[in-house]
VOVO-862941 format. One record per residue: x, y, z of N, C-alpha, C in turn; residue in three letters. Coordinates in steps of 0.2 Angstrom, whole numbers. Example, Ala and Ser with C-alpha at 12.3 -4.5 7.8 and 13.67 -1.06 7.14 Angstrom:
REM VOVO-862941
R; n.x; n.y; n.z; ca.x; ca.y; ca.z; c.x; c.y; c.z; residuo
R; 66; -28; 39; 62; -22; 39; 66; -16; 39; ALA
R; 64; -11; 35; 68; -5; 36; 64; 0; 39; SER
//
This chain:
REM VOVO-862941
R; n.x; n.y; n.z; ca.x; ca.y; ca.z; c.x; c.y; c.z; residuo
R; 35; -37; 20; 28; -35; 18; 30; -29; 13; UNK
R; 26; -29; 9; 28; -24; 4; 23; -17; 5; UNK
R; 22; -11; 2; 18; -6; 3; 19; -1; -5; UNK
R; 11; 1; -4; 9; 3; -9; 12; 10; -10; UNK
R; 14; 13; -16; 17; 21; -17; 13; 20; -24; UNK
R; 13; 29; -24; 13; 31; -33; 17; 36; -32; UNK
R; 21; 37; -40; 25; 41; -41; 20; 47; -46; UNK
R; 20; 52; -45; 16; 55; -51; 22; 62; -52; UNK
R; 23; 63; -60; 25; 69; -61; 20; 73; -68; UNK
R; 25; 79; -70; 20; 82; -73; 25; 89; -78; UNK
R; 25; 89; -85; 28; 94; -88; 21; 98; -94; UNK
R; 21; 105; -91; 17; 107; -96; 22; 115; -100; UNK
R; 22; 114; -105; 27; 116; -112; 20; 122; -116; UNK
R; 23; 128; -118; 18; 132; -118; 19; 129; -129; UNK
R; 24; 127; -131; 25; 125; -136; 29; 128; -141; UNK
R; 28; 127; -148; 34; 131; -152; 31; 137; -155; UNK
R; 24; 136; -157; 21; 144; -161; 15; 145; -156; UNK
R; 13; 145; -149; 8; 148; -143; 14; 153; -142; UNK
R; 9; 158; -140; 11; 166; -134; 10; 162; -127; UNK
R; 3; 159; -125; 1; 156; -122; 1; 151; -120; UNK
R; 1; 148; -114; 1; 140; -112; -7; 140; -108; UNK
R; -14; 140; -113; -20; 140; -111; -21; 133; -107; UNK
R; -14; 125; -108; -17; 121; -102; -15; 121; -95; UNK
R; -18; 119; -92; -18; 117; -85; -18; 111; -80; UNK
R; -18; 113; -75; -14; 103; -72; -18; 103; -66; UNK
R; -22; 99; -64; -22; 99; -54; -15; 94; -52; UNK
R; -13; 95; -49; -7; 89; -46; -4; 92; -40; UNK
R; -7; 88; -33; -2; 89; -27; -6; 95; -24; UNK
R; -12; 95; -24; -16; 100; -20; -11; 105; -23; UNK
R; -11; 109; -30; -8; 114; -31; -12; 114; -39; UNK
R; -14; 121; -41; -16; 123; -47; -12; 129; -50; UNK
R; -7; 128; -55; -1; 132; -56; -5; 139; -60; UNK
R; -3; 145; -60; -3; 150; -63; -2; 148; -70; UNK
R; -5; 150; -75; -3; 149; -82; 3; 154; -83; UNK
R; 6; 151; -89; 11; 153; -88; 15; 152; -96; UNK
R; 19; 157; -98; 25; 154; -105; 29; 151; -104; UNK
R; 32; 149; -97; 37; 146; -95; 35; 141; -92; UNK
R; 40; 134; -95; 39; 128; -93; 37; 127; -86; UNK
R; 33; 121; -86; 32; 121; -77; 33; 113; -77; UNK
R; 38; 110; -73; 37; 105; -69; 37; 99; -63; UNK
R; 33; 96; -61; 33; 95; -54; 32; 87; -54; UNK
R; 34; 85; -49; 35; 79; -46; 33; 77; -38; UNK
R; 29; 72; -36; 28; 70; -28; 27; 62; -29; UNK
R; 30; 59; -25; 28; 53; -20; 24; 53; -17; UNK
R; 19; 48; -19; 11; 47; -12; 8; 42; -11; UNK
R; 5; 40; -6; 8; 35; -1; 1; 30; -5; UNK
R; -5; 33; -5; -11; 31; -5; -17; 33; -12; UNK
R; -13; 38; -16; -17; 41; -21; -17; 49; -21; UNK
R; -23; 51; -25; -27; 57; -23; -31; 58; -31; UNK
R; -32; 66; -32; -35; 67; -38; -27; 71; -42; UNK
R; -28; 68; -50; -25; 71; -56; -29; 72; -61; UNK
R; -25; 78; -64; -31; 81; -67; -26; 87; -74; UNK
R; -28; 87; -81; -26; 88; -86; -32; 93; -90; UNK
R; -32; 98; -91; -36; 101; -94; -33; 107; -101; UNK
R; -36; 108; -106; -35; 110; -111; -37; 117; -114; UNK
R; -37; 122; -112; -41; 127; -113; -43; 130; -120; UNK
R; -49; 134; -121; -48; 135; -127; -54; 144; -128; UNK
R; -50; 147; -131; -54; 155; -132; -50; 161; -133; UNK
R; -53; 165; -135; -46; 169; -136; -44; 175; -129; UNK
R; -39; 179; -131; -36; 183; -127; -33; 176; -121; UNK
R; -36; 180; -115; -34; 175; -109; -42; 170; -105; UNK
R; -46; 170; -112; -51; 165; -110; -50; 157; -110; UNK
R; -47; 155; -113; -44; 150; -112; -39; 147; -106; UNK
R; -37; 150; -103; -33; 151; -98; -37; 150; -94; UNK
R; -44; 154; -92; -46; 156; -87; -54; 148; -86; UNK
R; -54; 146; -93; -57; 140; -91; -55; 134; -90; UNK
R; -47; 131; -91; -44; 128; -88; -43; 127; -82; UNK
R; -41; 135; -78; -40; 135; -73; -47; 135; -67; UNK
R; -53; 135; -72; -60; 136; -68; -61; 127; -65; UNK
R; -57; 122; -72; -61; 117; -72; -54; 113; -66; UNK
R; -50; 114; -66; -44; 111; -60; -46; 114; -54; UNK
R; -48; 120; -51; -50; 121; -44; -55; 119; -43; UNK
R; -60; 114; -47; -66; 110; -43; -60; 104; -43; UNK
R; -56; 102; -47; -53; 97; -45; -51; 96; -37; UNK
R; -49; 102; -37; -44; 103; -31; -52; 102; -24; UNK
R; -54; 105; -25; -60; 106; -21; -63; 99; -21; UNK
R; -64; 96; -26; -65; 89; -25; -59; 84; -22; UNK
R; -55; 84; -23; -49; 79; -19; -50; 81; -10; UNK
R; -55; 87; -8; -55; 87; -3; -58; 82; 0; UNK
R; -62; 77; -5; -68; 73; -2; -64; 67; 1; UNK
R; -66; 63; 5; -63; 59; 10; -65; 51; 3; UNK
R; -69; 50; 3; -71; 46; -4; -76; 49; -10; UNK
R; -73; 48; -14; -75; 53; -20; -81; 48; -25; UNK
R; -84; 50; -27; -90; 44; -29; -88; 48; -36; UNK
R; -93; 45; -42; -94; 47; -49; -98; 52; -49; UNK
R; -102; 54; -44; -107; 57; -45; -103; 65; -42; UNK
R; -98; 65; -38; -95; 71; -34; -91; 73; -41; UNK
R; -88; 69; -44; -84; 69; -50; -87; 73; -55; UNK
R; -95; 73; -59; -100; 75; -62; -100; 82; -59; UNK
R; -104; 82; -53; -104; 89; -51; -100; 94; -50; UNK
R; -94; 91; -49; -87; 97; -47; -86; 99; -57; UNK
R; -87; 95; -61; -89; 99; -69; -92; 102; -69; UNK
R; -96; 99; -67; -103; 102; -69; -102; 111; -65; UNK
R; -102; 110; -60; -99; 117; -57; -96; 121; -61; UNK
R; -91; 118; -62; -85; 123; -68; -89; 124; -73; UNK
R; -90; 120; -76; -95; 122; -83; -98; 129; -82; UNK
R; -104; 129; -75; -107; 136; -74; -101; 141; -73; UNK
R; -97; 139; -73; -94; 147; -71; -89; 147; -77; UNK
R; -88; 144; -81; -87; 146; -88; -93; 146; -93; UNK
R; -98; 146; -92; -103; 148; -95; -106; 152; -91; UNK
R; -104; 157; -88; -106; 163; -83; -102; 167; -85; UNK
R; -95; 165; -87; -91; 171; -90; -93; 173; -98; UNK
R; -94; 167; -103; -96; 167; -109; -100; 174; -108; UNK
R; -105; 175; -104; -112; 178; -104; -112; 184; -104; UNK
R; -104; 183; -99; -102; 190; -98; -97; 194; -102; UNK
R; -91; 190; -106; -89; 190; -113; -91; 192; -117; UNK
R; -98; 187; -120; -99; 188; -126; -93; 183; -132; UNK
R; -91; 180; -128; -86; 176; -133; -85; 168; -131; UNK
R; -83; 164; -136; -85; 154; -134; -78; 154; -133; UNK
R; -79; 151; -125; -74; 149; -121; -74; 141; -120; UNK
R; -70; 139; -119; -72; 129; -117; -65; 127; -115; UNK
R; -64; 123; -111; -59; 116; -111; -62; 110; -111; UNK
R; -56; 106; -111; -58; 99; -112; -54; 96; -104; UNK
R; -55; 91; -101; -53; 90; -94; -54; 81; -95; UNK
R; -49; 79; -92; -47; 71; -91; -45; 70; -83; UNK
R; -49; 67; -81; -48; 66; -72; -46; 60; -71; UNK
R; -40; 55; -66; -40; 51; -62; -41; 52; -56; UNK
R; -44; 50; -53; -45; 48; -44; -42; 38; -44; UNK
R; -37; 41; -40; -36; 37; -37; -34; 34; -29; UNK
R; -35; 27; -29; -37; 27; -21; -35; 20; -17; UNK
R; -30; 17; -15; -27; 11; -14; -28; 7; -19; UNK
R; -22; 11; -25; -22; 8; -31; -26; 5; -37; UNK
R; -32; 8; -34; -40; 8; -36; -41; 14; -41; UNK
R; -41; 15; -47; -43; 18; -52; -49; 20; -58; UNK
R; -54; 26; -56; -56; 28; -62; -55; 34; -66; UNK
R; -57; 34; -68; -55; 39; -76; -60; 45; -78; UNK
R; -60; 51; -77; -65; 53; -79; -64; 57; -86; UNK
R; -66; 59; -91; -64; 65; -97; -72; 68; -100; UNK
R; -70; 72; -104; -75; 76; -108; -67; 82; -114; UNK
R; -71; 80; -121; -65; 81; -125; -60; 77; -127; UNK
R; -57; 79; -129; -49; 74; -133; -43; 75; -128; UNK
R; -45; 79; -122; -36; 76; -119; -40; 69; -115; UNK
R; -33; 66; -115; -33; 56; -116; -29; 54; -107; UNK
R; -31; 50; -108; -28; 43; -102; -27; 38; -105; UNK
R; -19; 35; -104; -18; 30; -108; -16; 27; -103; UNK
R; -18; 18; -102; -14; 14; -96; -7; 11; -102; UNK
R; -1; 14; -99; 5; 6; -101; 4; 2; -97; UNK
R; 3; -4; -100; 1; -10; -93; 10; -15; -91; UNK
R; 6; -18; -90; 14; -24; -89; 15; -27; -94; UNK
R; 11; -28; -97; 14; -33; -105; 18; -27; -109; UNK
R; 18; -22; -105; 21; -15; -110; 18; -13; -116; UNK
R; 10; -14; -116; 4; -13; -120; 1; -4; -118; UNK
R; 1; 2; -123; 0; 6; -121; -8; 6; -123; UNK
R; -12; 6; -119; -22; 5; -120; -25; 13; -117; UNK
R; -28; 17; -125; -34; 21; -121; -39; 21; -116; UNK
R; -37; 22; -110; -46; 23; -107; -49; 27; -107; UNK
R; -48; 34; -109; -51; 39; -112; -56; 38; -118; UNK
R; -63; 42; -118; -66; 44; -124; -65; 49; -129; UNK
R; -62; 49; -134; -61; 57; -139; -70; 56; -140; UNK
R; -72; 64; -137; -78; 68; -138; -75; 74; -146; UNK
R; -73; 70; -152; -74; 73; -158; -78; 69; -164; UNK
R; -78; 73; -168; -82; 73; -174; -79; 67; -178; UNK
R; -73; 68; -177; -69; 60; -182; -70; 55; -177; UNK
R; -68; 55; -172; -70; 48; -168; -77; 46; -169; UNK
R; -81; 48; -166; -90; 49; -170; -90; 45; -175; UNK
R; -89; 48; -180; -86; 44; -187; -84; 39; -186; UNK
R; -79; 38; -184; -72; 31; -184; -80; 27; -180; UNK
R; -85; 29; -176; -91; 26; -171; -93; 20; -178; UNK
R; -96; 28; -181; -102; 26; -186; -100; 21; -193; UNK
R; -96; 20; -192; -91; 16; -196; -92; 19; -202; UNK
R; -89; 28; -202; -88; 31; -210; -80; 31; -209; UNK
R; -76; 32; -208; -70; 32; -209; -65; 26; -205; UNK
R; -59; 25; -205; -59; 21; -200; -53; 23; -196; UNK
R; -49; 22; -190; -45; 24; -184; -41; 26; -188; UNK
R; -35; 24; -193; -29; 26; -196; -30; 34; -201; UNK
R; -38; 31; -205; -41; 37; -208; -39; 44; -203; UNK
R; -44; 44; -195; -46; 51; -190; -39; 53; -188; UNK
R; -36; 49; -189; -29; 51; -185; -22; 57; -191; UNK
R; -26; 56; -195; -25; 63; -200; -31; 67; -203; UNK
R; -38; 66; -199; -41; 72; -201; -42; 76; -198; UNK
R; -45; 81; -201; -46; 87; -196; -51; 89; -191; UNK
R; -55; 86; -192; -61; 84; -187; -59; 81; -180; UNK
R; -53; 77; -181; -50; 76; -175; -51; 79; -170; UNK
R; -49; 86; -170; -50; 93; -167; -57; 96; -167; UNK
R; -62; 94; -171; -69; 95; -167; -72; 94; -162; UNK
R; -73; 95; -158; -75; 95; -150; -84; 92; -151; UNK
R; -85; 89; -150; -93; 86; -148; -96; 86; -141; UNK
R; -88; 85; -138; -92; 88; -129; -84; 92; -125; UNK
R; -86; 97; -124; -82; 99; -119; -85; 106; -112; UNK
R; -80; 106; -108; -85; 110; -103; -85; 118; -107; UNK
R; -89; 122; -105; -91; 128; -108; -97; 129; -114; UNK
R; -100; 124; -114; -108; 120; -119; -114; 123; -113; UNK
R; -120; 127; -114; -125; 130; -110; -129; 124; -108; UNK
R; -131; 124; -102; -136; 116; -104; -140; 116; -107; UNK
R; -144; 121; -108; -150; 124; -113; -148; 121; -119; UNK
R; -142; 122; -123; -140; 119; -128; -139; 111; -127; UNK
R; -136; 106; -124; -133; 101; -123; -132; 100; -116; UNK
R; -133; 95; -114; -131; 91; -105; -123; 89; -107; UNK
R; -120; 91; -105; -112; 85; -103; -112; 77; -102; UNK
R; -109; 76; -107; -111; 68; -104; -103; 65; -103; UNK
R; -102; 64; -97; -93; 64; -93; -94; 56; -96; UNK
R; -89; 55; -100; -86; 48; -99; -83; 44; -93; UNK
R; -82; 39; -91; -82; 37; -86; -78; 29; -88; UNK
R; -70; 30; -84; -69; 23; -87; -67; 19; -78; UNK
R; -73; 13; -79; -74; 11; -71; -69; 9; -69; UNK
R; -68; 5; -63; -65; 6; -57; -58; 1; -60; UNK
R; -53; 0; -57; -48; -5; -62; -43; -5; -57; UNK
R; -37; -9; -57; -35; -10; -50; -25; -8; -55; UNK
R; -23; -5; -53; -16; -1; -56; -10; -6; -52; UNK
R; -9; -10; -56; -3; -16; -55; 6; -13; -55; UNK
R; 11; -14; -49; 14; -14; -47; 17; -13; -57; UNK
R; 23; -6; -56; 26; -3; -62; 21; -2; -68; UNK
R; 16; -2; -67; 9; 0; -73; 9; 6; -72; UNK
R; 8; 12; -77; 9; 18; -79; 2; 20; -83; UNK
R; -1; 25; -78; -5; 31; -82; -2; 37; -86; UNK
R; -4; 40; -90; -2; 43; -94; -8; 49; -95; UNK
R; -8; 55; -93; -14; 61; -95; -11; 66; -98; UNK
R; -14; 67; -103; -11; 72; -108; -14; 78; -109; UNK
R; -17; 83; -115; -17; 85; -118; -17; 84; -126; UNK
R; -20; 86; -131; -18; 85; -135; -13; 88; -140; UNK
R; -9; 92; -136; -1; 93; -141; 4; 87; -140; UNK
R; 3; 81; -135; 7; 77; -135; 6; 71; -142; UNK
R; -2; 69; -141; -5; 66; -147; -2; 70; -154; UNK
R; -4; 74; -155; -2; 78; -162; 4; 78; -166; UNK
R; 10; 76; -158; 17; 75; -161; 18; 68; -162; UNK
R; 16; 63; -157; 17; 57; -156; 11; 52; -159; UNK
R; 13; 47; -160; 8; 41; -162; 8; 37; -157; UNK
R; 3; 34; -156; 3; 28; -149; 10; 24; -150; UNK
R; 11; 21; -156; 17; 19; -156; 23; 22; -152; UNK
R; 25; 27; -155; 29; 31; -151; 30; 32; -145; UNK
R; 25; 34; -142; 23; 35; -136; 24; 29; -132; UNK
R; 23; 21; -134; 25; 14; -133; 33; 14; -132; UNK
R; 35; 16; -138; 43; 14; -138; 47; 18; -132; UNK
R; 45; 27; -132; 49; 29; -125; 47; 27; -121; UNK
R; 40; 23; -118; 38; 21; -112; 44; 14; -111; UNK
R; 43; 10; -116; 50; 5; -117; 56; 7; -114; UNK
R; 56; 11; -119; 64; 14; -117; 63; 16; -109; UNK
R; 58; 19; -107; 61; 21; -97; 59; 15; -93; UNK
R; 58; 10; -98; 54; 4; -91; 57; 3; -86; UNK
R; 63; 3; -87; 69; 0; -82; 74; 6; -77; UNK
R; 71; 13; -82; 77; 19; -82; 75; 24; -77; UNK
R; 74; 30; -80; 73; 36; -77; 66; 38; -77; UNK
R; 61; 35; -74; 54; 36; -76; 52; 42; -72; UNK
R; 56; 47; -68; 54; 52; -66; 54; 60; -72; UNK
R; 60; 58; -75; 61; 62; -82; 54; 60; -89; UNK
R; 51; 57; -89; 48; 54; -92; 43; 59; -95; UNK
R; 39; 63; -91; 34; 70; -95; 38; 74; -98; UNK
R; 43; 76; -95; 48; 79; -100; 52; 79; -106; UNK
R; 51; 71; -108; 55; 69; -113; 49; 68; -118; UNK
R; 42; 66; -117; 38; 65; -119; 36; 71; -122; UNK
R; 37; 76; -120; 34; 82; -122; 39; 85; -126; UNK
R; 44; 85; -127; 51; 87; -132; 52; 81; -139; UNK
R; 49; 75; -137; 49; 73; -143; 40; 72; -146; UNK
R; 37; 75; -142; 32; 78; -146; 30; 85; -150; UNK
R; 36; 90; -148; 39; 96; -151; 44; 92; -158; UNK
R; 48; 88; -155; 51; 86; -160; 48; 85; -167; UNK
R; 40; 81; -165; 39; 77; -171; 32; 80; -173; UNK
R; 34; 88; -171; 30; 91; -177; 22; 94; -173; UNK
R; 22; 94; -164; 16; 99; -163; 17; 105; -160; UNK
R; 11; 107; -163; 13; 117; -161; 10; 119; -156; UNK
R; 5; 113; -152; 0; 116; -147; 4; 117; -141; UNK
R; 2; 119; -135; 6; 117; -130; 4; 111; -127; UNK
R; 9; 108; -124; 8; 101; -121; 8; 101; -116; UNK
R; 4; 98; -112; 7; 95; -105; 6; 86; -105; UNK
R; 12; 84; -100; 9; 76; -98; 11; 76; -90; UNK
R; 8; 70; -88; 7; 69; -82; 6; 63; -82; UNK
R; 11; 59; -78; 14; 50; -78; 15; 48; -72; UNK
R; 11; 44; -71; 9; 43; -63; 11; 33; -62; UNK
R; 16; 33; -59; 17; 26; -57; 16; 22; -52; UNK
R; 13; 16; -53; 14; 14; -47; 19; 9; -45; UNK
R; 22; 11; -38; 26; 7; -35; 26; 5; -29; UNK
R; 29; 0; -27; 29; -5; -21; 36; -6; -18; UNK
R; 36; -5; -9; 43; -2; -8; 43; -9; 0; UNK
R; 49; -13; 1; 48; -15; 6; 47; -11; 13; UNK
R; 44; -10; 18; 41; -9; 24; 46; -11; 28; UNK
R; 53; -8; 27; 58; -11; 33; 57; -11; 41; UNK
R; 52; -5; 41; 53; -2; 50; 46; -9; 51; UNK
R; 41; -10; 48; 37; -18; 51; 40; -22; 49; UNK
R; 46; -24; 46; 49; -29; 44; 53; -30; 52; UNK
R; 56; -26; 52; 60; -25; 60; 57; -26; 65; UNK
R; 51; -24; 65; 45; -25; 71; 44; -34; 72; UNK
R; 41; -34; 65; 42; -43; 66; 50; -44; 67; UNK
R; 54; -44; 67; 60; -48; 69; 61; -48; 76; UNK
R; 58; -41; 76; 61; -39; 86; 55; -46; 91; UNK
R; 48; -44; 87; 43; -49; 90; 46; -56; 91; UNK
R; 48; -60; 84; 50; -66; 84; 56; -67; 88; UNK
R; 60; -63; 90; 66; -63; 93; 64; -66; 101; UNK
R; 59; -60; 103; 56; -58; 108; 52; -65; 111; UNK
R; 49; -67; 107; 45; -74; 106; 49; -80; 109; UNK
R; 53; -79; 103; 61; -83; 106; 65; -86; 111; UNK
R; 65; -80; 114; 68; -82; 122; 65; -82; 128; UNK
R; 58; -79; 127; 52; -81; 129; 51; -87; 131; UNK
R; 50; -93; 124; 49; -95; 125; 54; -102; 127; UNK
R; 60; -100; 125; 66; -102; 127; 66; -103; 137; UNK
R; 65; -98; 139; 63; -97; 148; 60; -101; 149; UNK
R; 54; -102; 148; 48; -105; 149; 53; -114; 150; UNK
R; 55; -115; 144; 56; -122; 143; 61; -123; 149; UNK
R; 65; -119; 148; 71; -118; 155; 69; -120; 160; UNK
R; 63; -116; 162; 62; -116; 169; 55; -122; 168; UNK
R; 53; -126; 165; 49; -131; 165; 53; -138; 167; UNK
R; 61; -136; 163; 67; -142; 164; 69; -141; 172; UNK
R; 68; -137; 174; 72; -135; 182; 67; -137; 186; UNK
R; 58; -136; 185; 57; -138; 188; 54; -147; 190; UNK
R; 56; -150; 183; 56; -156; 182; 63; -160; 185; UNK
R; 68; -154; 187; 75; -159; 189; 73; -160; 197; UNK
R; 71; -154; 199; 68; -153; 205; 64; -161; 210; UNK
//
């Protein structure tokens, strides 16, 4: 019998022209300290949980401070035994207030942008608001956004005024249409939601940030997923994020790549052998002593 694993790790790079690494990660019931020095982490897990990717944005250390508002509802939500869409909404919707409590009390526009998977016996949705992305690599080794870009050039690319290959060098790219730290008085958040989807043995989630997109092209980011299909798929945020430096972003990056795998169950495997063994001579007796009592 086989049994379900996910492998998830996670590199976030403060980058080549930040003082500042304003993103942040929930991964592994742990919300890391911002920091200029790279961070990266790695866990095996049996059954799922919450991952989570946020982007912050504001000056001084308010950016910091809304990334890291918007990953401790994460974490406070992964407490949920089943987590519905609507726990998901309000654990924003939560952060939102207290990054629009600090604005009040600033005087200065604070925001991130935040991309959720819960996952849950390999049962996947996808939650975002803003430009950081989930992308599934599937089995046909197809890499597919399930994320919405909340900007100005997607809108666009919507309205059919420009087209995909146009937004993916304009600058609107970078204009935000939803992210958290919006007052509701001004705007309701409206969380994209990509529903439930069943994550197939070596199929790969991908959550980013947008300094990885900046460097990389879907294409690219296809070919290195190629290249570890087989290999080192634990190094793989890591690399992802160096040849996203490589090719030209200055933002900070983080990625976070979550696998699934399936391991055989040796110790039930054994179980059933001992059974069937057991069975065996069982019933071996049985026949024996039906033959002795028939010599009889």
């Amino acid at each position: 019998m086989e049994k379900y694993k996910l492998f998830a790790g996670v590199y976030s790079d403060v980058g080549v022209s930040r003082e500042i690494n304003q993103d942040n990660y929930y991964f592994g019931n742990n919300v890391p300290e911002n920091s200029a020095v790279p961070r990266s982490e790695s866990l095996l897990y049996t059954d799922g949980g919450v991952f989570s990717v946020a982007d912050g944005m504001g000056g001084e250390s308010q950016g910091e401070f809304a990334s890291a508002a918007a990953m401790k509802e994460m974490q406070i939500l992964d407490q949920n035994e089943n987590i519905t869409k609507n726990d998901v909404i309000e654990a924003i919707n939560h952060a939102n207030s207290a990054i629009c409590e600090r604005m009040t009390l600033t005087k200065e526009n604070i925001g991130t942008t935040i991309v959720t998977a819960v996952i849950k016996n390999n049962v996947v949705n996808i939650y975002n608001l803003g430009d950081s992305k989930c992308f599934l690599y599937d089995s046909s080794g197809k890499l597919i956004q399930l994320s919405k870009d909340h900007t100005l050039a997607a809108q666009m690319v919507h309205d059919n005024m420009m087209t995909p290959q146009q937004a993916q060098n304009d600058p609107r790219k970078h204009q935000l249409t939803q992210h958290l730290g919006i007052y509701p008085e001004d705007m309701l958040l409206s969380v994209f939601c990509q529903n439930q989807f069943t994550l197939k043995k070596d199929e790969m989630l991908i959550l980013c940030s947008d300094g990885l997109t900046d460097g990389l092209s879907n294409e690219k980011i296809t070919e290195i997923l190629n290249r570890s299909k087989n290999g080192e798929y634990e190094t793989l945020p890591k690399e992802l994020a160096a040849e996203a430096i490589a090719g030209g972003s200055k933002d900070n990056i983080t990625v976070m790549v979550i696998r699934s795998l399936w391991d055989t169950d040796k110790s039930l495997k054994n179980i059933i052998f001992i059974l069937a063994c057991f069975c065996s001579a069982a019933l071996g007796a049985i026949i024996a002593l039906l033959l002795l009592g028939l010599g009889m």
